[in-house]
C-alpha positions in Angstrom: 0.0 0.0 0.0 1.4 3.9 -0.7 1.8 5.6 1.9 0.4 9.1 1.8 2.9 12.3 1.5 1.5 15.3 2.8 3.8 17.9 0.8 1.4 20.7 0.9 0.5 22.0 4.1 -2.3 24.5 3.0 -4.2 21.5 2.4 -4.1 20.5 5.8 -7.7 20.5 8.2 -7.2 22.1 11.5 -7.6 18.4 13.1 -4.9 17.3 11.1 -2.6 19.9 11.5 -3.3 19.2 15.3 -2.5 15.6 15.0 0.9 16.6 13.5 1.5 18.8 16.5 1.0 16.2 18.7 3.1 13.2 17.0 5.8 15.9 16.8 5.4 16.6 20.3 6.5 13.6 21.7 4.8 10.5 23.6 5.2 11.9 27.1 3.8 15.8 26.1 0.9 14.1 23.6 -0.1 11.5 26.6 -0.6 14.4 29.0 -2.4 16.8 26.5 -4.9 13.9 26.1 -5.7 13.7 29.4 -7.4 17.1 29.1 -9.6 16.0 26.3 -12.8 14.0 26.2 -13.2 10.6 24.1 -15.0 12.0 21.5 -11.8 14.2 20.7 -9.1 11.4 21.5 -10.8 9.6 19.0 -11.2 11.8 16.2 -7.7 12.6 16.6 -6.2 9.0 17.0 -8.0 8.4 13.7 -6.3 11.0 12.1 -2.7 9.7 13.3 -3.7 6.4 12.2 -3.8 7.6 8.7 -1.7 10.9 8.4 1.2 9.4 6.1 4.1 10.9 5.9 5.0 15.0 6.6 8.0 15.9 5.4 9.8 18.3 7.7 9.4 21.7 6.6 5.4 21.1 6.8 6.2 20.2 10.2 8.7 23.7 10.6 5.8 25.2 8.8 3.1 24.1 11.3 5.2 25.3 14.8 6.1 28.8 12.9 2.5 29.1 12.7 1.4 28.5 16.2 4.0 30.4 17.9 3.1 33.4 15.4 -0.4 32.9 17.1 0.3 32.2 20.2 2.7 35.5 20.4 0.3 37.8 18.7 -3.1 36.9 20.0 -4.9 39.8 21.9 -7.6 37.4 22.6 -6.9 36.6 26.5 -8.2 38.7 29.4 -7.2 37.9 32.7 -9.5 38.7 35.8 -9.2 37.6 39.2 -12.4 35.1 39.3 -10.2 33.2 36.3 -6.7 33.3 38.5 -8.7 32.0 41.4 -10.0 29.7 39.6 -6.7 28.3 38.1 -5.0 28.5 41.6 -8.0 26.1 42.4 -7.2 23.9 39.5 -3.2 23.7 40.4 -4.6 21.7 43.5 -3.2 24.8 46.0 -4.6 24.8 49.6 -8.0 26.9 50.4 -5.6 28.7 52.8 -2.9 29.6 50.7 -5.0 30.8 47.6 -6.5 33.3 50.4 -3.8 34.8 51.0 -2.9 35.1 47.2 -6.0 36.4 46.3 -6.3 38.8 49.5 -2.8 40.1 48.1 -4.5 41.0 44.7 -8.0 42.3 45.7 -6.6 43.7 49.0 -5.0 47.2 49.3 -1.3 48.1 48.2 1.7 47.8 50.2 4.4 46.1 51.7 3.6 45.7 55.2 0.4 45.2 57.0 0.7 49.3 58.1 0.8 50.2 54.8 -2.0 47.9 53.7 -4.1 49.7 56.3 -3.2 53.1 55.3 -4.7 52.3 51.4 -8.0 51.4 53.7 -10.7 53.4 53.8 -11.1 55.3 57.4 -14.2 54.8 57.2 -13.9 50.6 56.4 -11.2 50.7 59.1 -13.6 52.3 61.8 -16.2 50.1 61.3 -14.0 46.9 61.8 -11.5 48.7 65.2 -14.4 49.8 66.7 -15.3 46.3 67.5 -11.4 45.3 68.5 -9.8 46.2 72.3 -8.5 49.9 73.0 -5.4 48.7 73.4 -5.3 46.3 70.0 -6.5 49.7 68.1 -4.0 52.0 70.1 -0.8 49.8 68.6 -3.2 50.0 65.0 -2.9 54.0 65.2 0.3 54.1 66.2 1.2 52.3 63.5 -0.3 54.0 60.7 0.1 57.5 59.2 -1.1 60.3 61.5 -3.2 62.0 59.3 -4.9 58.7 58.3 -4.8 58.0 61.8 -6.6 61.3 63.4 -9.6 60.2 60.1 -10.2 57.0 62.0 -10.5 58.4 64.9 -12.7 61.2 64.5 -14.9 58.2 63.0 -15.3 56.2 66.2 -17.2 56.3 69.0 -16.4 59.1 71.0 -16.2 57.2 74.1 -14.6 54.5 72.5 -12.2 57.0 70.9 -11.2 58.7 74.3 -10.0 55.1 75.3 -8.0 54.9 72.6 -6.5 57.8 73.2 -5.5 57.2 76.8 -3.7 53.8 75.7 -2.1 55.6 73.5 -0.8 58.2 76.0 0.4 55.4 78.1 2.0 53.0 75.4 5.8 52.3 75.7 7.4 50.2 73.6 5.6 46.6 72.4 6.8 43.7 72.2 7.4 42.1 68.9 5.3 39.3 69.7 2.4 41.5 70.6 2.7 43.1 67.0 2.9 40.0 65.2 -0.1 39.0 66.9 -2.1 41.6 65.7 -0.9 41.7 62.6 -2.0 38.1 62.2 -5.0 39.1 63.5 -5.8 42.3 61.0 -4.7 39.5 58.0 -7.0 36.8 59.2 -9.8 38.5 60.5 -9.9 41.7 58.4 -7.7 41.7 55.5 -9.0 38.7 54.0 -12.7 39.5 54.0 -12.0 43.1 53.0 -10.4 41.2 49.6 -13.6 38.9 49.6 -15.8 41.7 49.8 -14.2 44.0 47.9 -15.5 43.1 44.0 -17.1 45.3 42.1 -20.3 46.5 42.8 -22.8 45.2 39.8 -24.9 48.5 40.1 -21.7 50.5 39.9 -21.0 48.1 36.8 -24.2 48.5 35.2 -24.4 52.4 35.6 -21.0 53.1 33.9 -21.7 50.8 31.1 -25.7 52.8 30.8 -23.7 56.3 30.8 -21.7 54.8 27.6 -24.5 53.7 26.1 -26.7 55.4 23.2 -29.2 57.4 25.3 -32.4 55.9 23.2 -31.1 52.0 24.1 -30.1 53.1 27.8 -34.0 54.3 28.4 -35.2 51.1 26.8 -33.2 48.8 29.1 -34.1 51.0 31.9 -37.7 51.1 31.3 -37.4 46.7 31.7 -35.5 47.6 34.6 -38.0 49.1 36.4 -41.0 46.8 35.4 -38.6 44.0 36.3 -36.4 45.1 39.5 -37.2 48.1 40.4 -35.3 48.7 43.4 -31.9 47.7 41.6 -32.8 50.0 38.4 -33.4 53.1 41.3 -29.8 52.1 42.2 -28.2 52.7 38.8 -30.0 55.4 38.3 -28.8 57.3 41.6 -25.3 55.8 40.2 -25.3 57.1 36.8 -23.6 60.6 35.8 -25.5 62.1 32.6 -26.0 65.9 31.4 -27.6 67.5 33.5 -25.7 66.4 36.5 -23.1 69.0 35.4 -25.5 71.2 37.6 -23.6 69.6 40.4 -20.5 71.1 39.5 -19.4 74.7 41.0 -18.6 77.8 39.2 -14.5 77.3 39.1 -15.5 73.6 38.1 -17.8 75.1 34.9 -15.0 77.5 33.9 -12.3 74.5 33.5 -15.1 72.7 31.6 -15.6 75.4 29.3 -11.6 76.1 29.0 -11.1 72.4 27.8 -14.6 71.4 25.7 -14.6 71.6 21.8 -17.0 74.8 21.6 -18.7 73.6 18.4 -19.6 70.4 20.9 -20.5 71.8 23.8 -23.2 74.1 21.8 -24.8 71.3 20.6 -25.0 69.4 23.7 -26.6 72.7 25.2 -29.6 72.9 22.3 -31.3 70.0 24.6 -30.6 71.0 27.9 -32.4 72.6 30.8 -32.8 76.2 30.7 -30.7 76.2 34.1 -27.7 74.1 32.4 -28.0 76.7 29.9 -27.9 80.2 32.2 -25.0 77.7 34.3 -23.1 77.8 31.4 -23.5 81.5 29.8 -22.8 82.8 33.4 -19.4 81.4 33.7 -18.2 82.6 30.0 -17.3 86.2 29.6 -20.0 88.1 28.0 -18.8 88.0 24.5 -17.8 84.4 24.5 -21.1 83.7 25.4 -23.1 86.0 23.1 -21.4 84.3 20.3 -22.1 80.7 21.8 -26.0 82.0 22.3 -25.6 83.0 18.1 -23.6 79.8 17.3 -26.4 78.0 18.8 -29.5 79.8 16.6 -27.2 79.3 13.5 -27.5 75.9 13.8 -31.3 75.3 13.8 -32.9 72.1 14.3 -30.3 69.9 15.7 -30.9 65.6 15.6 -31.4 64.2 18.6 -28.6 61.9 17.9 -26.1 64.6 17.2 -26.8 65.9 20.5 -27.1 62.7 22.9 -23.5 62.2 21.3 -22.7 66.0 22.0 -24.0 65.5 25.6 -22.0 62.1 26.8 -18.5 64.2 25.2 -19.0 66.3 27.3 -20.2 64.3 30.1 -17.2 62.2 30.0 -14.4 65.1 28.6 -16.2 65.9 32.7 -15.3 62.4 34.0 -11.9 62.9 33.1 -11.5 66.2 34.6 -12.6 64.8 37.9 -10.2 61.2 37.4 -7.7 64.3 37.0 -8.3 66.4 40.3 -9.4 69.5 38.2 -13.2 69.3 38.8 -15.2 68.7 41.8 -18.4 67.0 41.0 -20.3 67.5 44.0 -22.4 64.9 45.6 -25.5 66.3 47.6 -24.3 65.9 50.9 -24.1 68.5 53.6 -19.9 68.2 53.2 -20.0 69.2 50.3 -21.4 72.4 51.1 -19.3 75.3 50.5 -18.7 77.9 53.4 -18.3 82.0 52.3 
């Protein structure tokens, strides 16, 4: 019987061009890629090598120039850390140990324990000292960074607080036992569930992916929303940041938003807002700059609703970036954020 020669190697199928990757491999590599595949694909592929022929060398060269190429320029992967906890899981690591990985990538940054709980919250740290011993959250606030320190405690019990205080009045040096101890502590008791607890908040999710969203499909899904789950679409919408939010910022905020917009933008994006948004923004341009915005503005007539949804979220998130930046101030509602003359 001839034996087949497989010269040409764009006539190769992808299953037979993985059965010559395999028989190249080597028993021992092709024996333990096999144990990740189900019969159905054992098979097919044992067929194949049953009746491949023979492949001359360079179809071979051919065939691993190929993959690599792929495998080097593939921007197909995306790594998050439910998939790396789920491959620590696979590599048969301990329960305990794949904690503490994962608690070192969803946790805070920093070396040490101290500098972990300096990248906390005061507020998450207050919640969790304030059911600890004086003494235990003396050592923490001695430890920490004073300014991060003096947050925390302004946030505790004032009681509770005063205790804390008078340990730390009377605290000489500690042993280094003592410290390790509550180190061990913080890592076991706090540290780990603040990494367990710490994922993303869906509704947070949701409402940034609804502000990126054309307005017309954003109102559909958020009409099912609230026929559907009410109290969760109320939650995205307090979440989401859209046009007329830019009420929210204050005067200096306006006049760094109107320094950095394209004008051409921002006058479209102001032919459907609020008469407010409107006198908000003419009042913080000089008098000129906004007569000719107020003329730009009639030139342009009719405008699409399109054009200016599109308008609106540039400049909503030209806004965003401002704020990522530290040069606007998008206030909130609360009574902190009220400004004192």
């Amino acid at each position: 019987m001839a034996i087949r020669v497989r010269e040409d190697y764009r006539t190769l199928s992808g299953p037979e061009k993985a059965a010559i990757f395999m028989l190249a491999l080597g028993e021992d590599h092709s024996a333990r890629i096999f144990e990740h595949m189900d019969d159905d694909e054992i098979l097919e592929l044992s067929q194949i090598m049953a009746t491949l022929g023979k492949v001359p060398s360079h179809v071979v060269e051919k065939l691993f120039v190929d993959f690599a190429e792929q495998m080097t320029s593939t921007n197909a992967l995306v790594g998050t850390q439910e998939s790396t906890e789920r491959l620590l899981m696979k590599a048969g690591m301990s329960k305990d140990k794949i904690d503490v990985i994962m608690e070192e990538i969803r946790g805070p940054a920093g070396r040490t324990m101290w500098e972990k709980l300096g990248n906390v919250s005061e507020e998450t740290l207050a919640s969790f000292l304030q059911k600890e011993y004086p003494q235990t959250v003396a050592l923490v606030m001695s430890k920490i960074q004073v300014d991060h320190a003096a947050r925390v405690l302004a946030l505790l019990p004032e009681g509770f607080a005063l205790e804390v205080i008078q340990r730390l009045l009377r605290m000489e040096s500690v042993q280094k036992e003592i410290v390790e101890e509550v180190e061990k502590t913080l890592r076991q008791e706090f540290m780990t569930n603040l990494a367990r607890t710490s994922r993303r908040d869906s509704h947070e999710l949701i409402a940034e992916i609804f502000n990126n969203m054309d307005r017309s499909v954003e109102t559909r899904f958020m009409e099912e929303l609230d026929k559907v789950v009410p109290d969760s679409a109320e939650k995205i919408r307090s979440l989401m940041f859209t046009f007329e939010d830019l009420q929210k910022l204050d005067a200096a905020s306006i006049q760094t938003v109107i320094r950095a917009v394209d004008k051409d933008k921002l006058g479209i994006a102001l032919k459907g807002a609020t008469d407010t948004l409107k006198d908000l923004f003419f009042s913080n341009m000089s008098e000129r700059a906004s007569k000719i915005m107020k003329e730009d503005m009639e030139a342009m007539g009719p405008v699409r609703l399109k054009d200016v949804e599109e308008a609106q979220q540039y400049v909503v998130n030209l806004v965003k970036d401002l704020e990522g930046r530290g040069e606007v101030t998008i206030a909130s509602g609360d009574d902190e954020d009220a400004l004192i003359y």
